[in-house]
PDB file of N, CA, C and O in Angstrom:
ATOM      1  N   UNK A   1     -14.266 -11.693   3.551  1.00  0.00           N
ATOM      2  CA  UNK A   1     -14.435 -11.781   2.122  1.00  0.00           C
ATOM      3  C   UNK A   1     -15.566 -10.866   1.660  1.00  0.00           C
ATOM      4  O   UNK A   1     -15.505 -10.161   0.652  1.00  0.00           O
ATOM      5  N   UNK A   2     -16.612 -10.946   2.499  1.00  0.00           N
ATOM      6  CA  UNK A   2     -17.872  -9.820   1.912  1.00  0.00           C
ATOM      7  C   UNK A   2     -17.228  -8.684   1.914  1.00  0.00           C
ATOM      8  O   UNK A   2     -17.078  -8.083   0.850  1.00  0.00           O
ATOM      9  N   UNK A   3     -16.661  -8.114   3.263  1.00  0.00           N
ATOM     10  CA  UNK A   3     -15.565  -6.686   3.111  1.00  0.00           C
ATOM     11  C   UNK A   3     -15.349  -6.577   1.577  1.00  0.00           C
ATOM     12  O   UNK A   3     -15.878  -5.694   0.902  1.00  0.00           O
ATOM     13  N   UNK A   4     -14.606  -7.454   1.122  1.00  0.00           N
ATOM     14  CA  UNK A   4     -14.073  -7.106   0.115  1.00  0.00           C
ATOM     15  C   UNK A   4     -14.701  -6.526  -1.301  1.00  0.00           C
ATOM     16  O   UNK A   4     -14.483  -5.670  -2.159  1.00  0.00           O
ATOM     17  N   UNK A   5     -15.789  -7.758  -0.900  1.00  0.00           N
ATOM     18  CA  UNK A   5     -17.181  -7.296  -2.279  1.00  0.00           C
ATOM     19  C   UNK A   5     -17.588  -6.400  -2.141  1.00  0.00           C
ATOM     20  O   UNK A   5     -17.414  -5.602  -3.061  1.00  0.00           O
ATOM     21  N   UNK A   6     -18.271  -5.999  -1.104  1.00  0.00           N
ATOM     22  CA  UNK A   6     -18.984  -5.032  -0.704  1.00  0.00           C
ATOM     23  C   UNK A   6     -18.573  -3.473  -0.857  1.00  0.00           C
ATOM     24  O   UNK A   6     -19.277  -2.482  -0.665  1.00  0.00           O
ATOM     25  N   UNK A   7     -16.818  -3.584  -1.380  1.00  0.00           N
ATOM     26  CA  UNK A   7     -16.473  -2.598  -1.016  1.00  0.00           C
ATOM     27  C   UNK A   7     -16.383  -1.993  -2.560  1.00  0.00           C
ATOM     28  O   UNK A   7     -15.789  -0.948  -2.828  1.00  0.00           O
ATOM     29  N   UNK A   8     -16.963  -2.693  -3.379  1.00  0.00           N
ATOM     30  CA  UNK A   8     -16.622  -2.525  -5.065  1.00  0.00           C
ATOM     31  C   UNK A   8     -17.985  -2.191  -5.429  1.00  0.00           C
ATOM     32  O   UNK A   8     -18.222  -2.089  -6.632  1.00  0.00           O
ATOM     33  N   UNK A   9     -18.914  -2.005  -4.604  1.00  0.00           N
ATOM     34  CA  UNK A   9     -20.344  -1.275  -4.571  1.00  0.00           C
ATOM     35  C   UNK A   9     -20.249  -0.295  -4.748  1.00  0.00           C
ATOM     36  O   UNK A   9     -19.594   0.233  -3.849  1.00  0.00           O
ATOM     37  N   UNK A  10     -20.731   0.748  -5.899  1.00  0.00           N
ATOM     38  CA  UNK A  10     -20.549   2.220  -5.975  1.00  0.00           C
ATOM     39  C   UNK A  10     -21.251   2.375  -4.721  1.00  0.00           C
ATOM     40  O   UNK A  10     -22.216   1.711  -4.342  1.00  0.00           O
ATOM     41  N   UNK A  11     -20.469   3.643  -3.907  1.00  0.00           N
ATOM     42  CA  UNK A  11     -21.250   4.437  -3.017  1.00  0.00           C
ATOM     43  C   UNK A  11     -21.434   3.589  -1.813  1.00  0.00           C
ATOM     44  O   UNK A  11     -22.413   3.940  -1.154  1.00  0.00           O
ATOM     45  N   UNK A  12     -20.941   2.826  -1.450  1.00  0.00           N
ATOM     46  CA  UNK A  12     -20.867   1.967  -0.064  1.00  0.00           C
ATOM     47  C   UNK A  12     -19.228   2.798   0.815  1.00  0.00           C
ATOM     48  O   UNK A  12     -19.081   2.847   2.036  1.00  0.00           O
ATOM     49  N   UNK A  13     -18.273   3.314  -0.162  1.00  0.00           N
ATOM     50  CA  UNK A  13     -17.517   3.973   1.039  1.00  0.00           C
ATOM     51  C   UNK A  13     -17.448   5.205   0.246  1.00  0.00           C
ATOM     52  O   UNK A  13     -17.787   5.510  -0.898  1.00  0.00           O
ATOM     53  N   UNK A  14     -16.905   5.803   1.221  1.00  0.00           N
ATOM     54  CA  UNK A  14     -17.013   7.474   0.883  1.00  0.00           C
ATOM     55  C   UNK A  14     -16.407   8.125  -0.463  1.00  0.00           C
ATOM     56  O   UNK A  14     -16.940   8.764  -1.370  1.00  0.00           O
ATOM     57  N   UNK A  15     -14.670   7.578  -0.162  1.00  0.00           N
ATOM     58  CA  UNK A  15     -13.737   7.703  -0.966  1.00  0.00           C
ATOM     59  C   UNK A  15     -13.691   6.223  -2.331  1.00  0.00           C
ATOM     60  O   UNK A  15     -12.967   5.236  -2.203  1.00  0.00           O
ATOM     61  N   UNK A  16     -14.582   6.444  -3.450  1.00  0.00           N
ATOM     62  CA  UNK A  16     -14.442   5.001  -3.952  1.00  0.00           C
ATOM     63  C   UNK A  16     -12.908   5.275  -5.212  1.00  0.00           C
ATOM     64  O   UNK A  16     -12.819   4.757  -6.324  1.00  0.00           O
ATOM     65  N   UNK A  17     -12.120   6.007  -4.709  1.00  0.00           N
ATOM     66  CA  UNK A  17     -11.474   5.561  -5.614  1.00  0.00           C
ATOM     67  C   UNK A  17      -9.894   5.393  -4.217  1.00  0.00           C
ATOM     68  O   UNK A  17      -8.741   5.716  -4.502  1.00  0.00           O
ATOM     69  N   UNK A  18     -10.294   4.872  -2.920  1.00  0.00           N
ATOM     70  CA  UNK A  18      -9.763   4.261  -2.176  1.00  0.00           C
ATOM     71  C   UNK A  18      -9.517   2.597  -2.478  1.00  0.00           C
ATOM     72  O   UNK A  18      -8.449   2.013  -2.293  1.00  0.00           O
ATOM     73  N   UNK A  19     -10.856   1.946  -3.020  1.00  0.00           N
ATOM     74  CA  UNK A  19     -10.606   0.982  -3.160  1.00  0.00           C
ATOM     75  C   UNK A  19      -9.949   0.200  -5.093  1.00  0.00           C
ATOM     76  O   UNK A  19     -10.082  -0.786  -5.818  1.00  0.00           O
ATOM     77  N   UNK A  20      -9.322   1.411  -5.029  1.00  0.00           N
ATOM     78  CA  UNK A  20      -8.144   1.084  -6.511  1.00  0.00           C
ATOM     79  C   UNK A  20      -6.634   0.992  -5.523  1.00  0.00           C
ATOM     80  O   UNK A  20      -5.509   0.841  -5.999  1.00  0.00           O
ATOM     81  N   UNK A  21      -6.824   1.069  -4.685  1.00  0.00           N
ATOM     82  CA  UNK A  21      -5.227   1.221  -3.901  1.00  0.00           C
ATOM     83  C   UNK A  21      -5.628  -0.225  -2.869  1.00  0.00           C
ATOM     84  O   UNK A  21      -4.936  -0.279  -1.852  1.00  0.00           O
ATOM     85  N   UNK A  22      -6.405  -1.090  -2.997  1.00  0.00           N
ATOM     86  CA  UNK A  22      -6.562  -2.201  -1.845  1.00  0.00           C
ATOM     87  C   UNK A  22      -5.390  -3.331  -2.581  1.00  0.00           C
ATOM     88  O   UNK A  22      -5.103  -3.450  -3.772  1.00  0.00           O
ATOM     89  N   UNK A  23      -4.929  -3.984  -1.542  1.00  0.00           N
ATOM     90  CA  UNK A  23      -3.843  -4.991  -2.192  1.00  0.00           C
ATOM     91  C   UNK A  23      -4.637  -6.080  -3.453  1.00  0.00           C
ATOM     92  O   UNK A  23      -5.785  -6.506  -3.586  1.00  0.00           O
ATOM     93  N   UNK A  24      -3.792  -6.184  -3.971  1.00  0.00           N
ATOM     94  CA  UNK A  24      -4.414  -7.084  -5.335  1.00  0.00           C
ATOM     95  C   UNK A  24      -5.127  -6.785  -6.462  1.00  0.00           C
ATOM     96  O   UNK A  24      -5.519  -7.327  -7.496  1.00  0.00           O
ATOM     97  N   UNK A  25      -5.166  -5.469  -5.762  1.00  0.00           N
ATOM     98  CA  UNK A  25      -5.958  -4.482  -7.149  1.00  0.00           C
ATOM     99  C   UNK A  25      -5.016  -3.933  -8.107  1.00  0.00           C
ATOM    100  O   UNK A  25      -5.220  -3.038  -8.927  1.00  0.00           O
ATOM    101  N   UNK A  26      -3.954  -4.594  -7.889  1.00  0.00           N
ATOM    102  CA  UNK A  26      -3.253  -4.386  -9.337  1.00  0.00           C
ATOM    103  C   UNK A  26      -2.295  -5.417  -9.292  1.00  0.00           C
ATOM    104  O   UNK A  26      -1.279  -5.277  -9.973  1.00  0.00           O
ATOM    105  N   UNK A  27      -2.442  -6.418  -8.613  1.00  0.00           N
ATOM    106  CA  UNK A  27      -1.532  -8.013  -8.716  1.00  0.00           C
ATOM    107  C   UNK A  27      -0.836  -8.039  -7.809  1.00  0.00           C
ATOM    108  O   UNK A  27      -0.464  -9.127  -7.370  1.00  0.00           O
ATOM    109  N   UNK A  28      -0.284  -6.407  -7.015  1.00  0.00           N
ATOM    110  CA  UNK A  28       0.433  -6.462  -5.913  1.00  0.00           C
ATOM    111  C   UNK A  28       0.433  -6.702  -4.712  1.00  0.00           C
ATOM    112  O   UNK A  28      -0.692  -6.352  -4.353  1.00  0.00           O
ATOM    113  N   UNK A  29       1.147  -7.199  -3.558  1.00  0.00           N
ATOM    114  CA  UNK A  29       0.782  -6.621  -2.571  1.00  0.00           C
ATOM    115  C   UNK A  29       0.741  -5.730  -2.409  1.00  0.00           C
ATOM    116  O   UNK A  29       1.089  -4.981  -3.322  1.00  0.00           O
ATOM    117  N   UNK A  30       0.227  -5.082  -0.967  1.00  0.00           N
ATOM    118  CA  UNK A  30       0.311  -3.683  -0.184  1.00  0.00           C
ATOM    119  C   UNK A  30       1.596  -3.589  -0.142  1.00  0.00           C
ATOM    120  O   UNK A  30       2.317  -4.504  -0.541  1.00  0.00           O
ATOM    121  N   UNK A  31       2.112  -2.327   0.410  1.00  0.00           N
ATOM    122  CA  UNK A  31       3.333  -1.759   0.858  1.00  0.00           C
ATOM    123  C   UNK A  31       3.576  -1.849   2.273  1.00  0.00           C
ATOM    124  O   UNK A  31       2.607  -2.144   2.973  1.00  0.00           O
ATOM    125  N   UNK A  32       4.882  -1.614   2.922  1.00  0.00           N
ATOM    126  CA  UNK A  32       4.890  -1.234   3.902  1.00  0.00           C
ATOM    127  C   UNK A  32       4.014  -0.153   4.429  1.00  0.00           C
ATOM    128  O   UNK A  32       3.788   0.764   3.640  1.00  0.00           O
ATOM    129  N   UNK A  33       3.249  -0.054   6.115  1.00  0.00           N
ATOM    130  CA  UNK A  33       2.494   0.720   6.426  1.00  0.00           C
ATOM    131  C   UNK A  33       3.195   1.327   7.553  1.00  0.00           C
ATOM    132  O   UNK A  33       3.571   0.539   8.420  1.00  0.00           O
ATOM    133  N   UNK A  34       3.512   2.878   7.763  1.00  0.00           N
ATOM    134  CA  UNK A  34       4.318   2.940   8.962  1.00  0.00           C
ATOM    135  C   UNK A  34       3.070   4.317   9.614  1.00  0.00           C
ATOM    136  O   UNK A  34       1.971   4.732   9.247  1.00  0.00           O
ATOM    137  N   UNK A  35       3.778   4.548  10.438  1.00  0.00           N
ATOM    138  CA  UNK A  35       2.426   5.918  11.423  1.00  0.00           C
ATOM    139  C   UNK A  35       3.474   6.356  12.200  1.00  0.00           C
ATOM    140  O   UNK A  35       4.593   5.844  12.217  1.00  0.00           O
ATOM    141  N   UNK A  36       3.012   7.563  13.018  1.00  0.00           N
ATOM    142  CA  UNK A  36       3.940   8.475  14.075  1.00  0.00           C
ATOM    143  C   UNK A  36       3.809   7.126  15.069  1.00  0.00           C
ATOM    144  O   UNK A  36       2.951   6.268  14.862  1.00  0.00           O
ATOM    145  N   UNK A  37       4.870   7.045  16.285  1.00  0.00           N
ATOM    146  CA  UNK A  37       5.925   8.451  15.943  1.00  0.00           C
ATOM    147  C   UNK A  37       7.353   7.808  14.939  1.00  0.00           C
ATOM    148  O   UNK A  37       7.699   6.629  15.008  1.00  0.00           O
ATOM    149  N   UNK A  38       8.228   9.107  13.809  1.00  0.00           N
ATOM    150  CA  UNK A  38       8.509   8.269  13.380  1.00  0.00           C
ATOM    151  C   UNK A  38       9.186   7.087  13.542  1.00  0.00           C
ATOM    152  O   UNK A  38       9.025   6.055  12.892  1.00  0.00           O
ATOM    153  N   UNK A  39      10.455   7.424  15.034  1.00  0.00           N
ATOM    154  CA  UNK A  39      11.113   6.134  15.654  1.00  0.00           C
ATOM    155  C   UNK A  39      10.508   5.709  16.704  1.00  0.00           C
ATOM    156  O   UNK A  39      10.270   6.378  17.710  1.00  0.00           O
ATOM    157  N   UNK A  40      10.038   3.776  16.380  1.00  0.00           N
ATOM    158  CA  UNK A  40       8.773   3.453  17.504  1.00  0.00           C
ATOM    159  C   UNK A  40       9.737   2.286  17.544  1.00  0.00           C
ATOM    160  O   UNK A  40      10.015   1.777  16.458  1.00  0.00           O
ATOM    161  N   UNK A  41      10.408   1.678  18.886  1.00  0.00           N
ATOM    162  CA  UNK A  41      11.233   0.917  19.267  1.00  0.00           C
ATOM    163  C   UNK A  41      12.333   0.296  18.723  1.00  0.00           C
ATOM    164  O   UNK A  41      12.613  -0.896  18.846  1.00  0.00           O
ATOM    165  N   UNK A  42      13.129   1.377  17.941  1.00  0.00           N
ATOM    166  CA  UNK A  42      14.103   0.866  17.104  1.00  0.00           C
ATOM    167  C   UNK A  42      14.028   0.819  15.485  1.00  0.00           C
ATOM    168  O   UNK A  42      14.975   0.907  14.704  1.00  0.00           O
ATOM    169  N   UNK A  43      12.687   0.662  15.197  1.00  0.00           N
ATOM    170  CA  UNK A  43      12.245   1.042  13.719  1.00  0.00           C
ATOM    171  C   UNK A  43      11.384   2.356  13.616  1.00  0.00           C
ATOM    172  O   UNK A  43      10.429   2.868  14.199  1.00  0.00           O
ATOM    173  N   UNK A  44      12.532   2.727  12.186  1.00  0.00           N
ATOM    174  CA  UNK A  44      12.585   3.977  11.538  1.00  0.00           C
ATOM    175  C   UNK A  44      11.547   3.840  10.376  1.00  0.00           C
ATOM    176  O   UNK A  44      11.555   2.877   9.609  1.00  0.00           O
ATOM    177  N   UNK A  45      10.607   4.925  10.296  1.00  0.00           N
ATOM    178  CA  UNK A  45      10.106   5.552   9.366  1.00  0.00           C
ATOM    179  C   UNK A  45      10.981   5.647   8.035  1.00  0.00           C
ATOM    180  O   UNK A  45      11.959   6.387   8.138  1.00  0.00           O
ATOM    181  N   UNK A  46      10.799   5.042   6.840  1.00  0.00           N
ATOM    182  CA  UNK A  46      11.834   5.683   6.134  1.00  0.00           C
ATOM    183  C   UNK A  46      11.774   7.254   5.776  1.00  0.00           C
ATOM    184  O   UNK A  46      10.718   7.875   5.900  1.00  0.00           O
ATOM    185  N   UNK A  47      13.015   7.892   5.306  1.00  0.00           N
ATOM    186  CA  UNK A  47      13.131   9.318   5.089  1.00  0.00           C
ATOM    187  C   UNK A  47      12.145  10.026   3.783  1.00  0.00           C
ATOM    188  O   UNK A  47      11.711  11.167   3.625  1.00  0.00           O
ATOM    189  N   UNK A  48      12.068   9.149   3.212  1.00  0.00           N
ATOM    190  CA  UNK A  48      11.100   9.471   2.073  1.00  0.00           C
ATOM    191  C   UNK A  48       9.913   9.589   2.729  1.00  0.00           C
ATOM    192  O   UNK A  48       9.629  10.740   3.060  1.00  0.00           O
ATOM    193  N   UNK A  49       9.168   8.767   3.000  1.00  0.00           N
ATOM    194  CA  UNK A  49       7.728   8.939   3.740  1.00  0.00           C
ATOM    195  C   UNK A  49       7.887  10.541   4.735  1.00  0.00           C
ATOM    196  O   UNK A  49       6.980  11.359   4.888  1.00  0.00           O
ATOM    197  N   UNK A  50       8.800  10.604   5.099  1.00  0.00           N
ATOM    198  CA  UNK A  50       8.930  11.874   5.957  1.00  0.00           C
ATOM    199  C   UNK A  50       8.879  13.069   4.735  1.00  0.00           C
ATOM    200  O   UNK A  50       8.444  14.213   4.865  1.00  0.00           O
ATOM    201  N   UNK A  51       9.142  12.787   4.180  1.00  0.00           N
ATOM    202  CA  UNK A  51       9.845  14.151   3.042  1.00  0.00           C
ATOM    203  C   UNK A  51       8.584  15.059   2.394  1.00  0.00           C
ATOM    204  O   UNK A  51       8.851  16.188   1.985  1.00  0.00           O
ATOM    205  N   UNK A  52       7.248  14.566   2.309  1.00  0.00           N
ATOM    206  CA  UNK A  52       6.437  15.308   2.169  1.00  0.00           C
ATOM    207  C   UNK A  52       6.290  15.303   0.462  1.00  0.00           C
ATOM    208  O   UNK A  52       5.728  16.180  -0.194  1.00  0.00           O
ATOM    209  N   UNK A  53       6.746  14.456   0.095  1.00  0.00           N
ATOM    210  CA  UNK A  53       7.182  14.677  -1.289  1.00  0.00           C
ATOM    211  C   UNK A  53       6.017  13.372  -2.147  1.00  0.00           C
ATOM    212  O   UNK A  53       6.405  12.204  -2.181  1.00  0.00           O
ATOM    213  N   UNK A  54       4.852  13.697  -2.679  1.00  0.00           N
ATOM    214  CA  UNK A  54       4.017  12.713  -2.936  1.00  0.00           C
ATOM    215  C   UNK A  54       4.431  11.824  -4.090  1.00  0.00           C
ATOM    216  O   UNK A  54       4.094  10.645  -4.196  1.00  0.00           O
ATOM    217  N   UNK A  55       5.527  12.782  -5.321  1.00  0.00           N
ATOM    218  CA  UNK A  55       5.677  12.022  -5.754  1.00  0.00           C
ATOM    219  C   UNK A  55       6.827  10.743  -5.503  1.00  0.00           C
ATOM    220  O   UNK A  55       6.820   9.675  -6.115  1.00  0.00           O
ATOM    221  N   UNK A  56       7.779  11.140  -4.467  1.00  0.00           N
ATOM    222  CA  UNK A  56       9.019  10.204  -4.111  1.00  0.00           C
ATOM    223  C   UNK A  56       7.866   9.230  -3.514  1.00  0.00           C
ATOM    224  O   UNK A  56       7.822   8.095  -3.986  1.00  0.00           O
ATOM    225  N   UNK A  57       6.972   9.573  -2.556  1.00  0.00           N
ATOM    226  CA  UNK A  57       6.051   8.657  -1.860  1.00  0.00           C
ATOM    227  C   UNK A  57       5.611   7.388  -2.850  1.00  0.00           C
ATOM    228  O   UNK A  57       5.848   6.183  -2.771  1.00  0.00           O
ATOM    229  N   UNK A  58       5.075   7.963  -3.545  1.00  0.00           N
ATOM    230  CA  UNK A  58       4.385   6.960  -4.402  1.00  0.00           C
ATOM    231  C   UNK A  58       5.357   6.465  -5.253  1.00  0.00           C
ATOM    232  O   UNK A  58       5.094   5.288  -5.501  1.00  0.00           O
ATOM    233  N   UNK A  59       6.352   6.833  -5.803  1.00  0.00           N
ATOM    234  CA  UNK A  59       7.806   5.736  -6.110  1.00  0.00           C
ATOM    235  C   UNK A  59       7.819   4.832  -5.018  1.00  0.00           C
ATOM    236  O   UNK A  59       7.459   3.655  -5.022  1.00  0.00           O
ATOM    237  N   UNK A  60       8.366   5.645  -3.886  1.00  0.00           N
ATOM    238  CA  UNK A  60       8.706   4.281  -2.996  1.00  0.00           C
ATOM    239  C   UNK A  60       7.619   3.171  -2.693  1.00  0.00           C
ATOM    240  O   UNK A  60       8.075   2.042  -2.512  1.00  0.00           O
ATOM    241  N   UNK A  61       6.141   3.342  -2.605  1.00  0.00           N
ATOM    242  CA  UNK A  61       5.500   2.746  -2.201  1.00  0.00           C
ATOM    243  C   UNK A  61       5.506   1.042  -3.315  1.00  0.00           C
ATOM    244  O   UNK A  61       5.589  -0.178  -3.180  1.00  0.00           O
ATOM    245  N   UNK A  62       5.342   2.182  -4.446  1.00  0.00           N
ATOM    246  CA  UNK A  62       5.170   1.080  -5.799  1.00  0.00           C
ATOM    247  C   UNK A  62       6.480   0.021  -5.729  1.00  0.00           C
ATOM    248  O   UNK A  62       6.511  -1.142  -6.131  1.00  0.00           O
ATOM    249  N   UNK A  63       7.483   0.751  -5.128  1.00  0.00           N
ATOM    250  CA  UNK A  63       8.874  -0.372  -5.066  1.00  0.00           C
ATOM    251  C   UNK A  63       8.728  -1.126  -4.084  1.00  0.00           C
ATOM    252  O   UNK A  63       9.112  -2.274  -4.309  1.00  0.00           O
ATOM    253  N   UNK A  64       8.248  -0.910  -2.882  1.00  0.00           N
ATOM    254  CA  UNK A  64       8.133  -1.908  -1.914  1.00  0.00           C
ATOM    255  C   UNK A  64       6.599  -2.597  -2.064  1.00  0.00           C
ATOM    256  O   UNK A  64       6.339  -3.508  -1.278  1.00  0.00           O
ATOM    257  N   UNK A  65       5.793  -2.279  -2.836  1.00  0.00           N
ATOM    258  CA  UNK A  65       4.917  -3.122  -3.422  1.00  0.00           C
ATOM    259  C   UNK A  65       5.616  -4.512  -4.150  1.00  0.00           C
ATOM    260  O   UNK A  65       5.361  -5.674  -3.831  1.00  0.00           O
ATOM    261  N   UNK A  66       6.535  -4.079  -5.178  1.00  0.00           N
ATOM    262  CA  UNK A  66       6.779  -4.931  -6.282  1.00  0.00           C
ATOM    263  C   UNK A  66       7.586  -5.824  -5.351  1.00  0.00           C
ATOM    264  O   UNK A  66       7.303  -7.020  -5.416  1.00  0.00           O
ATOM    265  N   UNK A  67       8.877  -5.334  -4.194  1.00  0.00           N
ATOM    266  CA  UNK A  67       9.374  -6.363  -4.039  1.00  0.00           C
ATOM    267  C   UNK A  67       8.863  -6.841  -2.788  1.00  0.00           C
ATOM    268  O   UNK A  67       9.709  -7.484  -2.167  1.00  0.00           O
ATOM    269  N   UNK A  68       7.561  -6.717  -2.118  1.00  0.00           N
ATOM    270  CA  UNK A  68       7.829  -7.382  -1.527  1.00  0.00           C
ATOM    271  C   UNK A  68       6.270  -8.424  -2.038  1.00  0.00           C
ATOM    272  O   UNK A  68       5.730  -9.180  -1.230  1.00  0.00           O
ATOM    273  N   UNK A  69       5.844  -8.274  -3.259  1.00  0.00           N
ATOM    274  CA  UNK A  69       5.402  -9.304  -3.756  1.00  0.00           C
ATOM    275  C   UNK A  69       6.432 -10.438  -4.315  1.00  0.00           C
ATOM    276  O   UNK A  69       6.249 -11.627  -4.055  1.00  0.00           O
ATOM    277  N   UNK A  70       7.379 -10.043  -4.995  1.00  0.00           N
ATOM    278  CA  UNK A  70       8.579 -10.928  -5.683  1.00  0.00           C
ATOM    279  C   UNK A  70       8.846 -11.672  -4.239  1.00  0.00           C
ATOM    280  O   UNK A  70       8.564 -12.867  -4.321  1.00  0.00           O
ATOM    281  N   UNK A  71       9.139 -11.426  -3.429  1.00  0.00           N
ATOM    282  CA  UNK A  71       9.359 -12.016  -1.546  1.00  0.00           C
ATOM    283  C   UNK A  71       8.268 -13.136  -1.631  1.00  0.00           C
ATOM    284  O   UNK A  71       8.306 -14.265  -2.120  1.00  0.00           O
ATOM    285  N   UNK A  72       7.416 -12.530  -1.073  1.00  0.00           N
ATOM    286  CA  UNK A  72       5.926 -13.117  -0.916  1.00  0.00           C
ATOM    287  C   UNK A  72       5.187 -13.819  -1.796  1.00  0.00           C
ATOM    288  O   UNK A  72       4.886 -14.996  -1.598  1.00  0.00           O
ATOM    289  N   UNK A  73       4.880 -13.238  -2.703  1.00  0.00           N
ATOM    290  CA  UNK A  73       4.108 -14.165  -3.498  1.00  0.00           C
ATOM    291  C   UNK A  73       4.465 -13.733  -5.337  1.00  0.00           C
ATOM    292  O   UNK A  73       3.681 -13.155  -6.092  1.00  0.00           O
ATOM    293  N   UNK A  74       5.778 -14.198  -5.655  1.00  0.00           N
ATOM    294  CA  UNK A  74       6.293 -14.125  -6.722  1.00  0.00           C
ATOM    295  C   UNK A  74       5.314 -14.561  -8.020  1.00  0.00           C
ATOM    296  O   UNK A  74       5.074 -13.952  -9.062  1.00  0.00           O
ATOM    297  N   UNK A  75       4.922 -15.653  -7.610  1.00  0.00           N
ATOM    298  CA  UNK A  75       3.298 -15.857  -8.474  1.00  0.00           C
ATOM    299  C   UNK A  75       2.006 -15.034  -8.818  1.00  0.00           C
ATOM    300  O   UNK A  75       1.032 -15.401  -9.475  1.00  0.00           O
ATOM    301  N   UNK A  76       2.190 -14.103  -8.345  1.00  0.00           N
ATOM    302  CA  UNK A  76       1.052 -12.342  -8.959  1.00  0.00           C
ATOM    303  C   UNK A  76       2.101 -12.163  -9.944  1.00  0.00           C
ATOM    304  O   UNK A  76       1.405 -11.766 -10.878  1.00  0.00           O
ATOM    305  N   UNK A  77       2.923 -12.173 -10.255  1.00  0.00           N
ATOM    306  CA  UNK A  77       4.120 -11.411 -11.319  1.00  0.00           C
ATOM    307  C   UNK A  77       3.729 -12.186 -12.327  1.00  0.00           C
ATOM    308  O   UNK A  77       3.762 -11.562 -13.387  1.00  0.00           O
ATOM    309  N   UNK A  78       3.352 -13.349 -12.445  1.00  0.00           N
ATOM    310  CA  UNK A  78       3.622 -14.040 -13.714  1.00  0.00           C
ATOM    311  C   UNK A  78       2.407 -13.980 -14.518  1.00  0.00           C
ATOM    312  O   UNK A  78       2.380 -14.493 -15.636  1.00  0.00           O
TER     313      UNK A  78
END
């Protein structure tokens, strides 16, 4: 929980406009998080994340934000 405060301290992390993208900082959850390589035991990277394309990125991210708060915790929506 201090993490969390601590992290809304100007000038405590490098990048402070990292912590506008932390889950709940806009009612949502996080998104899916994936890393190399892209096929890691059967699960695929989706093709968008591959595509290099920041703005498809950040579409998709914001969509699997929204639903998988509506999943999870449908109560941030209201």
């Amino acid at each position: 929980m201090f993490n969390a405060i601590i992290r809304l301290i100007p000038g405590v992390i490098s990048d402070e406009t990292s912590a506008l993208s932390d889950s709940f900082q806009d009612n949502l959850l996080a998104p899916p998080t994936y890393t190399r390589p892209a096929d890691f035991n059967g699960w695929q990277v989706p093709e968008v994340l591959l595509s290099g394309d920041p703005k498809k990125i950040n579409k998709w991210r914001e969509e699997q934000a929204i639903k998988r708060t509506k999943n999870l915790r449908p109560d941030l929506l209201n």
